[in-house]
N, C-alpha and C positions, 0 to 999 in steps of 0.2 A: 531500352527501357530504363536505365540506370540514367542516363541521361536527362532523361525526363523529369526525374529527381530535384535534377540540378535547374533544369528551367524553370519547375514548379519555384524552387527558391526562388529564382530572379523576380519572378512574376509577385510570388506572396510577399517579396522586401519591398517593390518597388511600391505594389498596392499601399503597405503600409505608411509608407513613408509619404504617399500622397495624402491618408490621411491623418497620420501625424507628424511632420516633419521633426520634431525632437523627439521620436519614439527611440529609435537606437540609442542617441546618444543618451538618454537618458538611463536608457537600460544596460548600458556598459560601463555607467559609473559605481553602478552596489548594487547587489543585492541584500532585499533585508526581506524575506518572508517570515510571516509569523507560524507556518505550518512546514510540517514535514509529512510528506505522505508516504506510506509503505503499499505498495498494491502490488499485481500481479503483472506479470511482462504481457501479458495477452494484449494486442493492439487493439481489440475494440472495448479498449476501458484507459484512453486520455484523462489523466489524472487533471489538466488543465483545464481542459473542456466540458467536463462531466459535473463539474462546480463554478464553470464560468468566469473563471481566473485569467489572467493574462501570464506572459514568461514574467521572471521574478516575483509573482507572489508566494508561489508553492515550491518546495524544495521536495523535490520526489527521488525516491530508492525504488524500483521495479524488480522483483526476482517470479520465478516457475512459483503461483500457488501464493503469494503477499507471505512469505515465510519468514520467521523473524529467532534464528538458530543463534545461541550465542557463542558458539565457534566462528561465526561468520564474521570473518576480519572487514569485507567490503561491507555489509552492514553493519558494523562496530563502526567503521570509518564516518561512515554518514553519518550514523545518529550520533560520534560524538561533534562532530562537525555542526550539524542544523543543531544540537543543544547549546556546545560549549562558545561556539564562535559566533552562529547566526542568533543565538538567542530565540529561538522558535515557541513559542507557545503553547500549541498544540501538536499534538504526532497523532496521527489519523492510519490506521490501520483499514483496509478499505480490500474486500474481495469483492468478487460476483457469484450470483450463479450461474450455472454453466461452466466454472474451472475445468479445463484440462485437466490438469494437476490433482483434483480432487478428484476427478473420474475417475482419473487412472487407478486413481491411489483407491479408489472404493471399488471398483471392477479389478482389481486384485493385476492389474498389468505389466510384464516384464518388458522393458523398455530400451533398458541399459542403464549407465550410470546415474541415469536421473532418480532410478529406484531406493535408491541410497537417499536424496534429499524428500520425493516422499512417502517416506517410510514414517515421517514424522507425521504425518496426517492420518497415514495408516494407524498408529500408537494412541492419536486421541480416538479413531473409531472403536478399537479398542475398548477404552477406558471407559467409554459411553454406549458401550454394546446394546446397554437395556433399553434404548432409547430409540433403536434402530427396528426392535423388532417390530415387526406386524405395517412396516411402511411399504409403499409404492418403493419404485426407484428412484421416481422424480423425487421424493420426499425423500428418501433418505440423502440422496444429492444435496439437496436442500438445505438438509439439517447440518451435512454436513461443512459443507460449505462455510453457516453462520458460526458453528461452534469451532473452526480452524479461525476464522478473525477473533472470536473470542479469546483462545489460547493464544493467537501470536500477541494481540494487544496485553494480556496478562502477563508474556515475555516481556515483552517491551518495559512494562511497567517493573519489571523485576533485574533491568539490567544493572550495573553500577552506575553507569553512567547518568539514566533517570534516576534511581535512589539520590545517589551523591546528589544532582539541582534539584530534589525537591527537601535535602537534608540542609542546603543551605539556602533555603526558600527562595526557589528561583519560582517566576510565575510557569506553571507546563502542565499540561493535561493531556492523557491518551485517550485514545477515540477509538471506537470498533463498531467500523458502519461495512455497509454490504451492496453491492450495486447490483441490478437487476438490468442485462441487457435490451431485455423484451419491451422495459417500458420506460427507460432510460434515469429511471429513478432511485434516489441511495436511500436506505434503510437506515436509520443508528441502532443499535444493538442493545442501548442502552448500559453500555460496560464502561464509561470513562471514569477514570479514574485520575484524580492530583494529589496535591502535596497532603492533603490530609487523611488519603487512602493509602499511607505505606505503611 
């Protein structure tokens, strides 16, 4: 099975290469995306695919649940990396519904250590208790879902790192969109925010 893997590669390179013979080389000389995506590790939510992008256009972070903690030294690393080196433009905060991660974390589930990272998702339902009441399940999943992109984009927007490039007016904007697996379609949130929302 593991194997298979590896054939698939031979097979998806050489396809490629028949139909562009300078794809590789091209794409081993730089990357320059103007985006960075933060989404969830869930595999049926292709950060490239899901927007129609090829490799090198998007610079993507994947963690449990698109979480955006600023103890996270591996997300600290990217985002200062796609800010300060790749110069990225946008940073696109992007969940779905149906999360795992949000499930768990709203059906109250003891997991193991992963209860620890979300507990933070637990903390916004919390905070937004009143909003919860009198819903389905589906709907409170729902809700909760958008309002976890919402907070981690407002993270994002409050890091130093984005302060600092929009303090010394770099071009960059955060995004808080929402993917729907059922219909393949992304939502925006309406929450982006730039240099002149600090």
């Amino acid at each position: 099975m593991i194997k298979d893997l590896l054939a698939n590669n031979m097979r998806w390179a050489d396809h490629i290469k028949q139909i562009d013979p300078a794809y590789f080389p091209n794409l081993s000389k730089q990357q320059s995306p103007k985006y960075l995506w933060i989404g969830c590790s869930d595999s049926r939510v292709p950060a490239n695919e899901i927007v129609g992008m090829q490799p090198g256009q998007i610079f993507v972070h994947r963690n449990v649940a698109n979480l955006v903690i600023h103890t996270d030294f591996n997300f600290l690393s990217v985002l200062q990396y796609a800010v300060d080196v790749l110069k990225v433009e946008h940073i696109i905060v992007c969940g779905h519904y149906g999360c795992g991660g949000v499930e768990a974390a709203l059906n109250n589930l003891q997991l193991g250590i992963i209860d620890n990272w979300l507990q933070n998702i637990k903390d916004i339902q919390q905070r937004h208790a009143s909003r919860f009441e009198n819903l389905s399940h589906q709907e409170k999943s729902d809700l909760l879902c958008e309002l976890n992109v919402i907070e981690q984009a407002n993270n994002v927007s409050e890091t130093t790192i984005v302060q600092q490039a929009w303090g010394r007016g770099q071009k960059l904007f955060v995004h808080g969109w929402i993917y729907s697996i059922a219909d393949g379609l992304i939502r925006d949130l309406q929450v982006s925010r730039g240099e002149n929302s600090r």
